[in-house]
N, C-alpha and C positions, 0 to 999 in steps of 0.2 A: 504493500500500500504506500510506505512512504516513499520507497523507490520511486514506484509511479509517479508520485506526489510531484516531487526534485524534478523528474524528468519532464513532466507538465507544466511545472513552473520553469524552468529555463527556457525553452520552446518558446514559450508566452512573452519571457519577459524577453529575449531577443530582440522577437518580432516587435517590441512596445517600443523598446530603445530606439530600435530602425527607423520605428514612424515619429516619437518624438524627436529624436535629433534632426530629423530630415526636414522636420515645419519647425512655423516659428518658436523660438525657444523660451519663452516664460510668460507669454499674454497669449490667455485663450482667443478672443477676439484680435487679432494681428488683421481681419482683412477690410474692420469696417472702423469708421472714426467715429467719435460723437461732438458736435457743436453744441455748446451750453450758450444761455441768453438771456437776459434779466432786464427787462424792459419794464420802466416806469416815465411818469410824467410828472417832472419839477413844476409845470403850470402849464397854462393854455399854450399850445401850437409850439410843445417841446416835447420829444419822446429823446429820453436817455435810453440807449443799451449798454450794457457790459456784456461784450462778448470772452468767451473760453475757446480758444482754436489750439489743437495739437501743434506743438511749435515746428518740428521738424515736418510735418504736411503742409502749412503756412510757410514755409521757406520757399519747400520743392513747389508748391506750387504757385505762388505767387514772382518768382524768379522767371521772367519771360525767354530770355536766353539760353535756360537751361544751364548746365554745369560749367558755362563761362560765364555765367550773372555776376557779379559782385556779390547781390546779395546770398545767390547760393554759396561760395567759399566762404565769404564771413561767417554766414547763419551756419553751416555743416560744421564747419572748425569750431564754433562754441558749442553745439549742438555735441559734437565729439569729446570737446574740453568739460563737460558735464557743469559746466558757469552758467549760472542761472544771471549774472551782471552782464558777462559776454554775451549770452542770447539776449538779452532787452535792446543791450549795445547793438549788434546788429541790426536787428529789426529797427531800431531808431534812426541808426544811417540811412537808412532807408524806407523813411518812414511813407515816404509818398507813393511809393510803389504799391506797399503791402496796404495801404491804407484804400488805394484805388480797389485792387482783388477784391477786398472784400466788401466795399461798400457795393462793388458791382453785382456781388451774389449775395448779399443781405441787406434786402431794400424794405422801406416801409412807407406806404402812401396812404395819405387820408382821405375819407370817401372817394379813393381814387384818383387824388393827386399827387404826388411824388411829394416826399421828403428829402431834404437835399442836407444831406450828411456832414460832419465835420469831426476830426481827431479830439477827444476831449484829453489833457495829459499825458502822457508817452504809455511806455508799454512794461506791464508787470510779467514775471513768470512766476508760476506756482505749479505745483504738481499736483497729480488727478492718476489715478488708476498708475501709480508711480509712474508717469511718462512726464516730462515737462509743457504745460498749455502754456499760453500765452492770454492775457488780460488785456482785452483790449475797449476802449471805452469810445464808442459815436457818439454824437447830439445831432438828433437831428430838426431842423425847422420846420413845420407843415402848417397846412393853413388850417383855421379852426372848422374841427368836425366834429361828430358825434360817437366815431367810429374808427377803426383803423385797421389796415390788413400788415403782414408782414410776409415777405415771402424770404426762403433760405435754399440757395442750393449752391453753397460753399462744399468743395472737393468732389464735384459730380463723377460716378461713374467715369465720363468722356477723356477724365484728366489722366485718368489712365494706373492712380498709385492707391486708392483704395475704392472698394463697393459700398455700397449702401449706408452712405454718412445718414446720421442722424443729427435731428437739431432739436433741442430738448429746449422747451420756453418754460419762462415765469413770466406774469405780467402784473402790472399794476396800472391797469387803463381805463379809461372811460367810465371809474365811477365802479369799475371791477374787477376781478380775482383772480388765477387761477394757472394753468400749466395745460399744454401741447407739443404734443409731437410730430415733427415734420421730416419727410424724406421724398424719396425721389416718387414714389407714388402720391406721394402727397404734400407737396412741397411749399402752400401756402396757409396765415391761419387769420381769421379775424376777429375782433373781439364781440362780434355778434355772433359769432358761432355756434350752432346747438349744441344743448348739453350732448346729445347722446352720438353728434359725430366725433365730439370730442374725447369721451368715453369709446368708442371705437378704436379712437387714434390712439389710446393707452392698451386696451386689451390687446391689440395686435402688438404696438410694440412689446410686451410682455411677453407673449407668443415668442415672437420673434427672437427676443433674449435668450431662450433658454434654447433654444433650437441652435442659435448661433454657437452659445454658450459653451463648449466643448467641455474645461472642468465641472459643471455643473451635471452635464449629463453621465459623464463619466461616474460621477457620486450615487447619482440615479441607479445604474446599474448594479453599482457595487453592492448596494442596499438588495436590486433585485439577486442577484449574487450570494448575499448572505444568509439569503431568507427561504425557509424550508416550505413554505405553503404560502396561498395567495393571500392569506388572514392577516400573517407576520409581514408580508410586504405591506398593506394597506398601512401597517398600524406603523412600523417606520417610516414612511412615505407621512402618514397624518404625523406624527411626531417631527419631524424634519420641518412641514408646513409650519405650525406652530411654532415653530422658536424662530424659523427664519419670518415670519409675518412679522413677529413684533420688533427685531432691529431693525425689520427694513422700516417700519412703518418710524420707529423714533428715530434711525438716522436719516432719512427723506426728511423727517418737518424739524432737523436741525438740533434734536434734542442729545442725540447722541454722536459721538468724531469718534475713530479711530483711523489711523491712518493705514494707506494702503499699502507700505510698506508690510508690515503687520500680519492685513485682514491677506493679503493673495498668499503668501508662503502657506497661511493657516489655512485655507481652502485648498491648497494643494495636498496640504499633510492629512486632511479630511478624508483625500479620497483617498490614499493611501493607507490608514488606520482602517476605514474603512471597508474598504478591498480585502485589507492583510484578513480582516477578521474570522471569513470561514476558509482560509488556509488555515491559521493557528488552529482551527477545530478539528477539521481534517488531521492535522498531522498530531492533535493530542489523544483524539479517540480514534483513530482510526474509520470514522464513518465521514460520509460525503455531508457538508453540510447545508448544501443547494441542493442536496436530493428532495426530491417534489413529493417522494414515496408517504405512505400515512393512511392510519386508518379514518381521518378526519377530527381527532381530539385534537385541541390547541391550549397550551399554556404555557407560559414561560417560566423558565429556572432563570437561575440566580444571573447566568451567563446572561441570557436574554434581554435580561433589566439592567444588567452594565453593559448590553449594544445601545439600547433605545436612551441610557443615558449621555453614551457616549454621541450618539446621533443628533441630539435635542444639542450639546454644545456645538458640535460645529456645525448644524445649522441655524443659529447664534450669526456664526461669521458668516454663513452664507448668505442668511439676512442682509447682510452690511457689503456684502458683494453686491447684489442686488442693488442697494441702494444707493450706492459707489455710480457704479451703472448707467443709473436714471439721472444721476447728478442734479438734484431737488434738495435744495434745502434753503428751504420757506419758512413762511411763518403759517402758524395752523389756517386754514379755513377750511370748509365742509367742503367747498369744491375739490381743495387740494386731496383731501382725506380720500373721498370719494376717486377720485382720479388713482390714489397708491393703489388702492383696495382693487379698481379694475385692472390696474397692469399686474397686481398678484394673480388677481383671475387667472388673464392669461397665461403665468407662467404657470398654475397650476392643471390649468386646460391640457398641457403641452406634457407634464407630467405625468399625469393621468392617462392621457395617451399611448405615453410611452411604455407603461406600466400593461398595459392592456394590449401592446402589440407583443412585447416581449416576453412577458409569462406564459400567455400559451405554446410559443413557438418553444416554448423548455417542457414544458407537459405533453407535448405531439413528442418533441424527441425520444420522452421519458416510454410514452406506450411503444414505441417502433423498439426501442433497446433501452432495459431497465439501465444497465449501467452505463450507459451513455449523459447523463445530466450532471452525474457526480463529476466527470473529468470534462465537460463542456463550462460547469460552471468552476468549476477549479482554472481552466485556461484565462476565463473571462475575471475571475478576480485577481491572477497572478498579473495578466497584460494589463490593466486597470492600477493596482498597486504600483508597478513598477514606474507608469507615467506617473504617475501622482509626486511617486518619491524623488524622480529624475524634475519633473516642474519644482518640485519643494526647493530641491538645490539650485536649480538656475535662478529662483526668485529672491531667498537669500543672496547669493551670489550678484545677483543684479541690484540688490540696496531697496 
């Protein structure tokens, strides 16, 4: 048995190493960006934004000549120098340039008539999902309305260096509240907007996250991986919901920070604790512990109730990935609430899905060859464990 065991686990973990070393090395999300954006109004016929732009995608792409720009060798050389003063310093050199990019894909007009943009202050860096953004502040003029649109389609697919940017708003306008999501299918928003397109535009992006989200799904697994019947997965899976509902929900409206330094190692080392788990069982008793087999009794031992405890903290951290994520952090109102609560929807939609494709396709395996689940799902927690622990170190490693 533990022979076997060794021999399943190497195979696995090989093939994991292959595929993690071979993609991007310590950010699940490597192929899409996110645009953050906090738009209020100091008084009539003035809409402030603060924008958040990935600093090294605002270089590449706002650098018209490509890698003889000025700005691209400045911006990449501080970008390389990891000087959060050097990157501001570039972007400042060249403030007119980067200044034009963006106001030319984040525009905002009032009932339809252009707002005409200007640089408020220079330019801050801060970091976000441990990558450095860049802070950048517009004002813009409009005429007096009732009403205002905004449209973003900053890093479009076309540009060629990432997919499906998102632009994550807050607003303070017209007398209202509230948060939207804009991409390239939907790329404009107003603040007359109906509630329930806008609850749309959260539930999908939620979707979307956990789909994208490769560590996340990975943890998903691991959990189905650990779990001996469809009972025990439901109730890790609810357990997991619950603890990550509530950080996401207090670090969205600001109540809670940790930094993401921190929260990705720890989500890496989740799925890897996690994964490990029904190997260490396997290799103490000698039985498969994804075996699906069972007369249909379910209770937990002692073990059971140190997974489920074990699961409830780090989906804690998962929470605050999550929230990290959406890049929200508000002050309360019902709209906002409401908007968190729909984009968990979605990721639990997505979840639950996942959960519902994958456990039977282990219960079909299980009837065609009884001993086939034990060493299918021994491969799937060894290759799962091993990325987990390989991300754990590059995210460390990367600070």
């Amino acid at each position: 048995m533990r022979r076997r065991l060794a021999q399943a686990f190497a195979v696995a973990a090989l093939a994991a190493v292959a595929v993690t070393l071979s993609g991007p090395p310590a950010s699940a999300h490597g192929f899409s960006s996110t645009v953050y954006a906090d738009l209020t109004s100091p008084e009539q016929g003035h809409v402030r934004a603060v924008l958040g732009l990935e600093y090294d995608l605002l270089v590449v792409s706002a650098a018209d000549a490509g890698r003889d720009d000025p700005l691209f060798r400045q911006g990449t050389a501080a970008f390389d120098a990891r000087d959060a003063a050097e990157q501001a310093a570039a972007l400042q050199a060249h403030a007119a340039t980067v200044v034009e990019y963006v106001s030319e894909r984040f525009r905002v007009t009032a009932t339809g008539q252009s707002c005409v943009p200007a640089q408020d202050g220079g330019f801050g860096i801060e970091q976000r999902d441990g990558v450095p953004y860049t802070r950048l502040t517009l004002d813009y003029r409009c005429p007096a309305a009732e009403s205002h649109e905004v449209a973003a389609t900053l890093f479009g697919n076309a540009e060629g260096y990432v997919r499906d940017t998102k632009t994550i708003l807050t607003y303070h306008l017209d007398l209202a509240s509230g948060s939207a999501a804009l991409d390239a299918q939907q790329p404009s928003f107003s603040t007359h907007q109906a509630w329930t397109q806008r609850f749309l535009e959260f539930f999908r992006l939620g979707a979307e996250h956990l789909l994208t989200g490769l560590d996340h799904i990975l943890f998903l697994l691991a959990l189905i991986a650990g779990s001996r019947r469809l009972r025990e997965i439901v109730l890790a899976a609810t357990t997991f919901t619950l603890a990550h509902s509530v950080t996401f929900v207090l670090a969205a409206l600001g109540l809670v920070h940790v930094p993401a330094e921190i929260i990705e190692p720890l989500i890496a080392l989740s799925i890897a604790v996690v994964a490990a788990w029904p190997l260490w069982r396997m290799w103490r008793r000698g039985s498969p512990a994804g075996d699906l087999a069972g007369d249909g009794h379910f209770s937990l031992d002692r073990a059971g109730w140190i997974r489920l405890g074990v699961v409830f903290c780090f989906g804690l951290a998962h929470g605050l990935g999550f929230a990290s994520a959406l890049g929200i952090d508000a002050a309360w109102s019902w709209t906002l609430l409401w908007s968190l609560l729909v984009f968990n929807l979605g990721i639990e939609t997505v979840q639950l899905a996942i959960i519902a494709l994958v456990f039977p396709l282990l219960a079909l395996l299980r009837r065609r060859s009884p001993a086939a689940p034990r060493w299918a799902t021994g491969a799937i927690a060894a290759a799962v464990s091993v990325v987990g622990l390989t991300w754990f170190v590059q995210r460390v490693a990367g600070g």
